[in-house]
DSSP file (Angstrom, degrees, kcal/mol; ACC not computed):
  #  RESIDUE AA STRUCTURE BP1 BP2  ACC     N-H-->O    O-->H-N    N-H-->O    O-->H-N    TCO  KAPPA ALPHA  PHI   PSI    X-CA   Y-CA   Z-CA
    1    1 A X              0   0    0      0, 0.0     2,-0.3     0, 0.0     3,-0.0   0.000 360.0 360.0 360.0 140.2   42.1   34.4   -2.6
    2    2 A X    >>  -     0   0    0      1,-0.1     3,-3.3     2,-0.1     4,-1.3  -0.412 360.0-137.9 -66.6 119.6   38.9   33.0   -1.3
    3    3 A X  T 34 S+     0   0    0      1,-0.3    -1,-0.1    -2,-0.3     5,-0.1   0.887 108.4  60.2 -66.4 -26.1   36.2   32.3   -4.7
    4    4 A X  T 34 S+     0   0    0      1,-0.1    -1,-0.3     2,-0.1     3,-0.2   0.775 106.7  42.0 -65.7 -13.2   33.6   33.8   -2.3
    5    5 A X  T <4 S+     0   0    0     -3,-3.3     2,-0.4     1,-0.2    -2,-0.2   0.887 128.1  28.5-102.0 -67.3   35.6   36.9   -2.2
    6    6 A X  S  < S-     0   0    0     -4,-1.3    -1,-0.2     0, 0.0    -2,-0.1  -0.808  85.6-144.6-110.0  95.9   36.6   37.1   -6.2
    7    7 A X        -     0   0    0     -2,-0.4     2,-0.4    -3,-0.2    -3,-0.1  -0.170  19.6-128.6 -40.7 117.8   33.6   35.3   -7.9
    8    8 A X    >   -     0   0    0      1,-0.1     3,-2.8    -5,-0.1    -1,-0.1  -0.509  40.1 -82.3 -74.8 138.5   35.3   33.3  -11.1
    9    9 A X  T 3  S+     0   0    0     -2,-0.4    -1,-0.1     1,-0.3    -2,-0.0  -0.058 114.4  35.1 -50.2 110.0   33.7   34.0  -14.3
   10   10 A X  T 3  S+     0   0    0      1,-0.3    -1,-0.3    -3,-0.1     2,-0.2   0.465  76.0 147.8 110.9 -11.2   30.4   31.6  -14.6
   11   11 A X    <   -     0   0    0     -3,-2.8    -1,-0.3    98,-0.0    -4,-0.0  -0.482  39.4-143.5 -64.5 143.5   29.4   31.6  -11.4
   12   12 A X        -     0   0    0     -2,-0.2    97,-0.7   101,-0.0     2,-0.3  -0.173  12.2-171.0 -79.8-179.7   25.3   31.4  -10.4
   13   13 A X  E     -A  108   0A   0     95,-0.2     2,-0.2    97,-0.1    95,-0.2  -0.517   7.8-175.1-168.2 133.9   24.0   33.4   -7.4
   14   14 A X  E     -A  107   0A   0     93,-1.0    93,-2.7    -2,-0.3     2,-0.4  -0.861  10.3-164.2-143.8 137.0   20.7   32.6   -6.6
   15   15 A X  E     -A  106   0A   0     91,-0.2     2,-0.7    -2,-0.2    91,-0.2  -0.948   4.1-159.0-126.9 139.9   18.8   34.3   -4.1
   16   16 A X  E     -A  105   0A   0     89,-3.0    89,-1.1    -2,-0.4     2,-0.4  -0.900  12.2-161.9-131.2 124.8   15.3   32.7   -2.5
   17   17 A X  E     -A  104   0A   0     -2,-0.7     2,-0.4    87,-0.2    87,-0.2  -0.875  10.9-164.7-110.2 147.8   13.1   35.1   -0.9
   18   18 A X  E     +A  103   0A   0     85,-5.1    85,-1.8    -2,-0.4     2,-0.3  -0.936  11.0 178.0-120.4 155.2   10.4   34.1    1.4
   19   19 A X  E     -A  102   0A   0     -2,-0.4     2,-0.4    83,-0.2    83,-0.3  -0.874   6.9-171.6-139.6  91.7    7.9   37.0    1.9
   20   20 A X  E     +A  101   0A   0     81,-0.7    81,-0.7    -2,-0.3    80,-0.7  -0.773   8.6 171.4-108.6 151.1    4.7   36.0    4.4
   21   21 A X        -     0   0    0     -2,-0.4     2,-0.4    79,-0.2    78,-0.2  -0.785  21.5-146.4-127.7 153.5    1.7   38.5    4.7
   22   22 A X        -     0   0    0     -2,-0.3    76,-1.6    76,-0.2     2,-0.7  -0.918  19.7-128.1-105.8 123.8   -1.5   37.6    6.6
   23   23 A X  B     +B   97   0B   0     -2,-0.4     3,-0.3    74,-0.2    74,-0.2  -0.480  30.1 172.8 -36.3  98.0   -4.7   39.1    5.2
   24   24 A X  S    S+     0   0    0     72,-2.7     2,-0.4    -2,-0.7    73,-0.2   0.952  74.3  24.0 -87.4 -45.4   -6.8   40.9    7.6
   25   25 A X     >  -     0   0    0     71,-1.1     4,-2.1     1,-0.2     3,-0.3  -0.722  65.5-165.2-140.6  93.5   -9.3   42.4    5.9
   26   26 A X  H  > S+     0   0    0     -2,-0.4     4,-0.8    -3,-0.3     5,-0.2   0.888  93.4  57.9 -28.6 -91.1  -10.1   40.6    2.3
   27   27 A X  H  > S+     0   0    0      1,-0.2     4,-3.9     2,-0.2    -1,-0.2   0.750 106.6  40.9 -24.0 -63.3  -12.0   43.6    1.3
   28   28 A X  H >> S+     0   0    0     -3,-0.3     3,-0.8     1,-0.2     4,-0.6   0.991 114.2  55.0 -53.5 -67.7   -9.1   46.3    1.7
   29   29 A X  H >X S+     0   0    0     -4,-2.1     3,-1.2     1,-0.2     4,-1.1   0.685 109.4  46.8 -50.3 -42.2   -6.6   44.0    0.2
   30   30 A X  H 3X S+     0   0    0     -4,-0.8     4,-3.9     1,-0.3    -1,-0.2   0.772 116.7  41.1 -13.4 -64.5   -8.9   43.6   -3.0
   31   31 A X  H << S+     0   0    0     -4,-3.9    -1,-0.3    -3,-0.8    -2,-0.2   0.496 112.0  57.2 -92.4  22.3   -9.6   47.0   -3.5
   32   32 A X  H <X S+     0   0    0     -3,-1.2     4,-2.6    -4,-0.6     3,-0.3   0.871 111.7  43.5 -88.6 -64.9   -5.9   47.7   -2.6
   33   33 A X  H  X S+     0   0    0     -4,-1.1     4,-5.2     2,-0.3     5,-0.2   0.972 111.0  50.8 -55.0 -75.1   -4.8   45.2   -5.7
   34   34 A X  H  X S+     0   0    0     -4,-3.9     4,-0.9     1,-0.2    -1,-0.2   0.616 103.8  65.6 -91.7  20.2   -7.1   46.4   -8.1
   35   35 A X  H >> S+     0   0    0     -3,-0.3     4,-1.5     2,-0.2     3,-0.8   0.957 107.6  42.8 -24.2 -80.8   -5.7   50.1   -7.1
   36   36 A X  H 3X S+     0   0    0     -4,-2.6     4,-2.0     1,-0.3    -2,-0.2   0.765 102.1  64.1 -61.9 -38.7   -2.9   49.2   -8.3
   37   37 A X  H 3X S+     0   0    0     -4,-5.2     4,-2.4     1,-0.2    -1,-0.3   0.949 109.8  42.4 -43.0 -52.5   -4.3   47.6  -11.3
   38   38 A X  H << S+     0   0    0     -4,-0.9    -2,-0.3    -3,-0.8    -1,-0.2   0.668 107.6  63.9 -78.5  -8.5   -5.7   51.1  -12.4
   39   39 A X  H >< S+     0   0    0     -4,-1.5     3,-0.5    -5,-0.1    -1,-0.2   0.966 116.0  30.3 -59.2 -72.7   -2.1   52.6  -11.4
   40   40 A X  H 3< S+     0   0    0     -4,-2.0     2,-0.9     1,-0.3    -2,-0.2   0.953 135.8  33.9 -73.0 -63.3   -0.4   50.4  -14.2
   41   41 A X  T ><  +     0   0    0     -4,-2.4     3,-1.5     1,-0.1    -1,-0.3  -0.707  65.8 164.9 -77.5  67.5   -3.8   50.6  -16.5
   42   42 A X  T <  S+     0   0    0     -2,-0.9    -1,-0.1    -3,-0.5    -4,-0.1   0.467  72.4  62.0 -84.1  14.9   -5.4   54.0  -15.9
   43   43 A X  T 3  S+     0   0    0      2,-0.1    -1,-0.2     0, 0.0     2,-0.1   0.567  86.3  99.9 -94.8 -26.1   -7.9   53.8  -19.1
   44   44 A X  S <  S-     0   0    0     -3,-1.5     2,-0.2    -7,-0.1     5,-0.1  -0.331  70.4-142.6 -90.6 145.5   -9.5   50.6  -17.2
   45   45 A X     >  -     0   0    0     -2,-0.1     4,-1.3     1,-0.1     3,-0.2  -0.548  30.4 -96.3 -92.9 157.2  -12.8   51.5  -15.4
   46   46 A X  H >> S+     0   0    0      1,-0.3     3,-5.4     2,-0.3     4,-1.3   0.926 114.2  54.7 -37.2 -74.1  -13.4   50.0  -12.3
   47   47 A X  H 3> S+     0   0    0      1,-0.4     4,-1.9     2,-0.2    -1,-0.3   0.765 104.7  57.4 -28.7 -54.5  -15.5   47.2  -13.1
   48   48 A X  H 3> S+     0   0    0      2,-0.2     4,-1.0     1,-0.2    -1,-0.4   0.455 103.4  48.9 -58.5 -22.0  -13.3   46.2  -15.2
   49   49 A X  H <X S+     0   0    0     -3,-5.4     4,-2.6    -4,-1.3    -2,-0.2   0.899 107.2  65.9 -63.0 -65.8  -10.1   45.9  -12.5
   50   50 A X  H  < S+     0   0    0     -4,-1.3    -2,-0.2     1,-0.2    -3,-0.1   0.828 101.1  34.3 -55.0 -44.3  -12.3   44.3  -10.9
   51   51 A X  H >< S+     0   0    0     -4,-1.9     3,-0.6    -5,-0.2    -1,-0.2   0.979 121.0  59.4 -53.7 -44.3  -12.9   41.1  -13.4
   52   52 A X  H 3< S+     0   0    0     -4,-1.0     2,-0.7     1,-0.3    -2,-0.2   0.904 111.8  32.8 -25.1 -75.6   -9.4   41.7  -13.8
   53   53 A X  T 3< S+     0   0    0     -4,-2.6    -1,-0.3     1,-0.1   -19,-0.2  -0.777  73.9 136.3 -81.5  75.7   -8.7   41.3  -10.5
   54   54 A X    <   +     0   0    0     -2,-0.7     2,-0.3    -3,-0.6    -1,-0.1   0.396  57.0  52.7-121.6   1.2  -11.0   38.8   -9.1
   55   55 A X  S  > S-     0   0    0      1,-0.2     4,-1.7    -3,-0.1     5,-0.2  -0.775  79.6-110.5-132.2 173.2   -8.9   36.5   -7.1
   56   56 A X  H >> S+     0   0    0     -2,-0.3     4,-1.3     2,-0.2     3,-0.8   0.985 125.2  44.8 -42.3 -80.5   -6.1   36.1   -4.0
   57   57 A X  H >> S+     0   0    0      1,-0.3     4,-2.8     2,-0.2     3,-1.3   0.752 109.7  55.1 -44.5 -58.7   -3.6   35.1   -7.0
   58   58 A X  H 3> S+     0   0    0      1,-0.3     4,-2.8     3,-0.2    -1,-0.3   0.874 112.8  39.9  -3.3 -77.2   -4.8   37.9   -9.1
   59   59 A X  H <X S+     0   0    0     -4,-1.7     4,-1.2    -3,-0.8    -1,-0.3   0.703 113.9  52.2 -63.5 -19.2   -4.1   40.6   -6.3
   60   60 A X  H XX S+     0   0    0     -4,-1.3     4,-2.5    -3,-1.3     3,-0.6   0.892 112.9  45.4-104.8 -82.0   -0.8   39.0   -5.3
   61   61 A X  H 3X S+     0   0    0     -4,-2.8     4,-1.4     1,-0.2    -2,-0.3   0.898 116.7  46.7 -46.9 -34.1    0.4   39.0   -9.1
   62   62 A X  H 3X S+     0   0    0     -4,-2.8     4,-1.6    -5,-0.3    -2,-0.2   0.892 113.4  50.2 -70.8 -34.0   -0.9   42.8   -9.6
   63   63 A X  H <X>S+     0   0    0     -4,-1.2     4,-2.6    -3,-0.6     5,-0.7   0.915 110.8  47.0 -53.4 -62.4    0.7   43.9   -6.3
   64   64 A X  H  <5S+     0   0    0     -4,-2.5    -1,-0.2     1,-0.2    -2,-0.2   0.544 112.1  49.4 -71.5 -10.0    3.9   42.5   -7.1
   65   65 A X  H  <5S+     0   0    0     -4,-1.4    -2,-0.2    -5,-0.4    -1,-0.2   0.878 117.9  43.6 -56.6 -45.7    4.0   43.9  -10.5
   66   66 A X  H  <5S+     0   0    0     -4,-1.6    -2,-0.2    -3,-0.2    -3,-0.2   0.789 129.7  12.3 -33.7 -75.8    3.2   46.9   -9.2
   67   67 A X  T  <5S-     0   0    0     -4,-2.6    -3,-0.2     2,-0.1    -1,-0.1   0.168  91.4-118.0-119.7 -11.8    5.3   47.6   -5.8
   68   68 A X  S   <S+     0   0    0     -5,-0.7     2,-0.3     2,-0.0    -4,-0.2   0.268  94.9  40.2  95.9 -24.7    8.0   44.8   -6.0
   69   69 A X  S >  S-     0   0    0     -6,-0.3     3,-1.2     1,-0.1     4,-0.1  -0.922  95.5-105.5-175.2 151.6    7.0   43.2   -2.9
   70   70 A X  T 3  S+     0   0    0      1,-0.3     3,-0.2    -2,-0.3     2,-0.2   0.916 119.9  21.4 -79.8 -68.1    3.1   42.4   -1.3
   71   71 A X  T >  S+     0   0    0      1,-0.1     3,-5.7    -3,-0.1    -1,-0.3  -0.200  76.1 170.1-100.7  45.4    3.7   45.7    1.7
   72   72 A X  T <  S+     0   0    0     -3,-1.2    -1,-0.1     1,-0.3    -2,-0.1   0.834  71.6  54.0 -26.2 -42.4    6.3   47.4   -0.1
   73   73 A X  T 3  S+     0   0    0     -3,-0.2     2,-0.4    -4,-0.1    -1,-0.3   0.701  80.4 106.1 -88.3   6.6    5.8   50.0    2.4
   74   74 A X  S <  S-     0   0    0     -3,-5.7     3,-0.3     1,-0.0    -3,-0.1  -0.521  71.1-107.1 -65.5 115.0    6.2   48.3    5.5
   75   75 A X        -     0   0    0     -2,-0.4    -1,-0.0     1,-0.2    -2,-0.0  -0.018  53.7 -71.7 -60.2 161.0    9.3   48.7    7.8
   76   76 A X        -     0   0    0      1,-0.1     2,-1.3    26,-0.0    -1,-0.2   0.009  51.2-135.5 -19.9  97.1   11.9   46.0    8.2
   77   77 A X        -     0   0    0     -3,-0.3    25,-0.2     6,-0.1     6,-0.1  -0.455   7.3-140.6 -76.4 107.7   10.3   43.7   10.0
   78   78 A X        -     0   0    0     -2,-1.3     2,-0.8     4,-0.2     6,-0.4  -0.259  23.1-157.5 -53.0 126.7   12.7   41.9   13.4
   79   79 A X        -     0   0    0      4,-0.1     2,-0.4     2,-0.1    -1,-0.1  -0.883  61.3  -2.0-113.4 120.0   11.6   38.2   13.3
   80   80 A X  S >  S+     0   0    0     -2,-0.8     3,-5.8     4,-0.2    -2,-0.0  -0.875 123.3  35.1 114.9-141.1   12.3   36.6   16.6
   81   81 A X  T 3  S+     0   0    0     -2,-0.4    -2,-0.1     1,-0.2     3,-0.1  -0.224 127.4  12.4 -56.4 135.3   13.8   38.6   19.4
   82   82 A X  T 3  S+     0   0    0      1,-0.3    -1,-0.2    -4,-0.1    -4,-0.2   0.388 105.7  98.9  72.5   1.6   12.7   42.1   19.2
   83   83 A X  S <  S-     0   0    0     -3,-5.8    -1,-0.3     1,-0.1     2,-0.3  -0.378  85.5 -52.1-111.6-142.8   10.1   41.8   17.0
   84   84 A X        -     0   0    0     -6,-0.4    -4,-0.2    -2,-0.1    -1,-0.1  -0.499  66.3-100.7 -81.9 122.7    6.2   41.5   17.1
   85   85 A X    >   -     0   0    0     -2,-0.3     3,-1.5     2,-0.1    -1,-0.1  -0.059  58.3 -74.0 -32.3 140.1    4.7   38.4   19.7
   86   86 A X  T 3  S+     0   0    0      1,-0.2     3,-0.0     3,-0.0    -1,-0.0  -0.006 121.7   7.4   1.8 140.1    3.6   35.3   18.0
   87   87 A X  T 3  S+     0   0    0     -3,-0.1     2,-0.7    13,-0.0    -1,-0.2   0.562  87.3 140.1  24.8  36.1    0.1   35.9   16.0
   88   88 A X    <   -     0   0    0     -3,-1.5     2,-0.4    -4,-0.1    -4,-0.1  -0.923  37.3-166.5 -83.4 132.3    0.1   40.1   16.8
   89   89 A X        -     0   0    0     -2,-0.7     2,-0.8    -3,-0.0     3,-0.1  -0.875  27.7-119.2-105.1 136.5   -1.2   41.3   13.4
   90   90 A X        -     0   0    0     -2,-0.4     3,-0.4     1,-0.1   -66,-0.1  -0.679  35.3-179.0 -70.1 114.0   -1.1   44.9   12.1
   91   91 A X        +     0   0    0     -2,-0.8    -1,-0.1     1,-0.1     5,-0.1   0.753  67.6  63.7 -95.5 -16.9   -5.1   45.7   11.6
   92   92 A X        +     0   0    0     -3,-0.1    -1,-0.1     2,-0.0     2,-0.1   0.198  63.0 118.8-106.8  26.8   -4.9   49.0   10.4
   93   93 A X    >   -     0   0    0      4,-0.7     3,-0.5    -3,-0.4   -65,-0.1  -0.360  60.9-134.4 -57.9 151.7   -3.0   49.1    6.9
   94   94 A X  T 3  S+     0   0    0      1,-0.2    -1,-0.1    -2,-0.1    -2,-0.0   0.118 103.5  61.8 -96.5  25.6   -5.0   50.4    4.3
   95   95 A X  T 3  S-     0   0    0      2,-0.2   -63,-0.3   -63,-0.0    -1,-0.2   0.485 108.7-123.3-101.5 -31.3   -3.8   47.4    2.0
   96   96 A X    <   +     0   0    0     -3,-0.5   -72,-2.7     1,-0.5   -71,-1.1   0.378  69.8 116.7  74.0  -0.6   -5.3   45.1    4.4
   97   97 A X  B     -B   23   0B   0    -74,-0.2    -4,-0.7   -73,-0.2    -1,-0.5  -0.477  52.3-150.0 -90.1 168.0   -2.5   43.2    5.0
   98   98 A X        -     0   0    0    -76,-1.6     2,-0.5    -2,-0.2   -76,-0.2  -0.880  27.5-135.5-149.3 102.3   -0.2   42.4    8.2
   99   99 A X        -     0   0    0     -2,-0.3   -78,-0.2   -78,-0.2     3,-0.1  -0.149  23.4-175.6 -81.0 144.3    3.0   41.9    7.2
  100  100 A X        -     0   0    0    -80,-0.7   -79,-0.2    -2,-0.5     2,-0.2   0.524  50.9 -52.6-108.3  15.5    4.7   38.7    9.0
  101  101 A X  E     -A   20   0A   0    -81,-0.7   -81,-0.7   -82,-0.0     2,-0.2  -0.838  35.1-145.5 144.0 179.1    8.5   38.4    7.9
  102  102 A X  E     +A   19   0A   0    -83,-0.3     2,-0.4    -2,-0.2   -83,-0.2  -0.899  17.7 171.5-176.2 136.2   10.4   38.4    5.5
  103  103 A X  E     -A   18   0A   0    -85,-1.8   -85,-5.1    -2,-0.2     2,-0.3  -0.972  11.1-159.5-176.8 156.4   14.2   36.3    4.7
  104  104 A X  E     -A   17   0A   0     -2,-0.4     2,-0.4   -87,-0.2   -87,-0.2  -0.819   3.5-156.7-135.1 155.1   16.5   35.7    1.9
  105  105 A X  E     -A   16   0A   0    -89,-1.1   -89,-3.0    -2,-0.3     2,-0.5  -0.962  10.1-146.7-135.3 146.4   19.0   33.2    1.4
  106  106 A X  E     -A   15   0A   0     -2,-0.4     2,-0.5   -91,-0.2   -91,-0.2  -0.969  13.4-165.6-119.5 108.3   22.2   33.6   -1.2
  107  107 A X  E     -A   14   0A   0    -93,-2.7   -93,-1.0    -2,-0.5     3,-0.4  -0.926   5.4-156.9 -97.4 137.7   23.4   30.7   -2.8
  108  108 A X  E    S+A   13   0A   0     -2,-0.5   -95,-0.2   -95,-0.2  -104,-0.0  -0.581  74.8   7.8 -79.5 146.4   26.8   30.5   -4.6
  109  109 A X        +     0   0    0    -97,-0.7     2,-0.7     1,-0.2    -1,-0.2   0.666  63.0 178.1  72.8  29.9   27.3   27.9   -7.3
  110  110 A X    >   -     0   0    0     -3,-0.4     3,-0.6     1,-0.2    -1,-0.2  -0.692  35.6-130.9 -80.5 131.8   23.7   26.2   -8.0
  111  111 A X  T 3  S+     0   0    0     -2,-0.7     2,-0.3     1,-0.2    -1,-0.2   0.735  89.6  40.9 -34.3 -44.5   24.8   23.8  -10.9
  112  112 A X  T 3  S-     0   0    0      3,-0.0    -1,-0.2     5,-0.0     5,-0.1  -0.510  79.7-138.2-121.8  60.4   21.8   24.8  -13.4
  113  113 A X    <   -     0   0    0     -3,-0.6     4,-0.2    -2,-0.3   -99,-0.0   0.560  30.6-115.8  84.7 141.7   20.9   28.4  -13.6
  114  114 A X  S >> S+     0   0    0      1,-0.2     3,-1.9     2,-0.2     4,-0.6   0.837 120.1  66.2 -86.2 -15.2   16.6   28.3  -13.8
  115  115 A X  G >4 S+     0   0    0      1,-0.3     3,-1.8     2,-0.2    -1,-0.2   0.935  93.0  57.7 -40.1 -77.9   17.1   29.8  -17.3
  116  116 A X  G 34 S+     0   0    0      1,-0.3    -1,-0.3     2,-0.0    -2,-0.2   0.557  89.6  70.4 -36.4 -23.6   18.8   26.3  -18.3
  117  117 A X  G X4 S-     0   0    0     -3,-1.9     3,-1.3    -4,-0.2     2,-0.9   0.680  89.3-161.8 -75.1  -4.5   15.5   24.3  -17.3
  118  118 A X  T <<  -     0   0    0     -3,-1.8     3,-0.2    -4,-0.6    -1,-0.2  -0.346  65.8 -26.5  49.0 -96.9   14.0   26.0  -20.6
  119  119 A X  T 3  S+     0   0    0     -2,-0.9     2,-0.7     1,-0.2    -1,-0.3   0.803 132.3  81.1-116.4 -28.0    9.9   25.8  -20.5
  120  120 A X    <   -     0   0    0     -3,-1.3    -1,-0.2     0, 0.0     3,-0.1  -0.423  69.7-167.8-108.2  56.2   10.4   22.4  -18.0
  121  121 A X        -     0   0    0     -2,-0.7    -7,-0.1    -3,-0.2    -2,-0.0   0.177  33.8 -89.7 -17.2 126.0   11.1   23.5  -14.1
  122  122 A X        -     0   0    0      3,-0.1     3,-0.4     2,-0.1    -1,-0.2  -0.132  36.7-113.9 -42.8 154.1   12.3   21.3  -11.4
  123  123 A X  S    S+     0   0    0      1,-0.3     2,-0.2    -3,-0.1     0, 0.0   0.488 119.1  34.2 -62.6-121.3    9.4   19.8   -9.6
  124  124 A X        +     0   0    0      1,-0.1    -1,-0.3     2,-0.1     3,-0.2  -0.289  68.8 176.5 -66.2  92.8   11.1   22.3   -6.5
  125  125 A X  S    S+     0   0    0     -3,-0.4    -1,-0.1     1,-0.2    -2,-0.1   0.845  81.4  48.0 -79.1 -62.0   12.5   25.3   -8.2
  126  126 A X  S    S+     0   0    0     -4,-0.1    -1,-0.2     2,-0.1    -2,-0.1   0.466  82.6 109.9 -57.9 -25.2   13.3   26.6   -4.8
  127  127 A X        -     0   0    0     -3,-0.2     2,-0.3     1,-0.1     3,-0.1  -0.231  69.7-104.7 -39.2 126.4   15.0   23.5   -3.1
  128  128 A X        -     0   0    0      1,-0.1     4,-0.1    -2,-0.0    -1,-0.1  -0.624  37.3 -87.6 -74.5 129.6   18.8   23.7   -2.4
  129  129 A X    >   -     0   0    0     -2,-0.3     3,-1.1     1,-0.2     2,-0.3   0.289  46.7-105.7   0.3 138.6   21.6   22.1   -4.1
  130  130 A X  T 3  S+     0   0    0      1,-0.2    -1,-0.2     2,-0.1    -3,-0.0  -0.728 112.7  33.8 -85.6 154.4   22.3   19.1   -2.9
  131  131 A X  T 3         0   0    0     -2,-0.3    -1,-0.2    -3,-0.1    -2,-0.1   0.185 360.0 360.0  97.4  -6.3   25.6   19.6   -0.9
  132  132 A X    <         0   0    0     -3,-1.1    -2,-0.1    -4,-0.1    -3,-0.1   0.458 360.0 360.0 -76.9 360.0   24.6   23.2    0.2
């Protein structure tokens, strides 16, 4: 039987997501973020979201606590044939985003599990196996 088929006991599976967004309107996305902040926190008063939330990374890490992914609600996006032209942007999310793709890769069998690096990460976490 083919090991891809019946996985042998100890095997990794690693999945590597790329997620792209463009920001269209900095403002919307901001008060979008630290939405969400008071979603998770509702005792926190605005102001206070706001220091919270004071940055790109900020918003990005509260969003993706949040919703799982940056435009959670956005359809599948086609990338290539059939989808949206080169540099068309969605302008009228109320997130402020335009989401621009999205792809996954599955690997079988990367040697070290990231668990196994303990506190000290490959310089390129994300990099493939050599031989993949």
């Amino acid at each position: 039987m083919d090991e891809q088929m019946h996985p042998r006991a100890g095997m990794t599976i690693s999945v590597r997501t790329r997620q792209d967004v463009v920001i269209v309107d900095p403002a919307r996305f901001m008060a979008a973020a630290r939405a969400a902040y008071r979603d998770l926190h509702p005792d926190v008063s605005e102001e206070a979201a706001a220091e919270s939330v004071a940055d790109v990374y900020d918003a990005v890490g509260i969003l993706l606590d949040r919703l799982g992914r940056l435009a959670a609600d956005a359809p599948e996006m086609l990338i290539g044939r059939g989808g949206l032209p080169p540099g068309r942007r969605v302008l009228d999310r109320p997130d402020g985003l335009s989401p621009a793709g999205e792809l996954q890769q599955i690997v079988l069998n990367d040697p070290i599990p990231l668990q196994d690096y303990g506190c000290f990460l490959p310089e390129d976490p994300f990099a493939l196996p050599t031989g993949s």
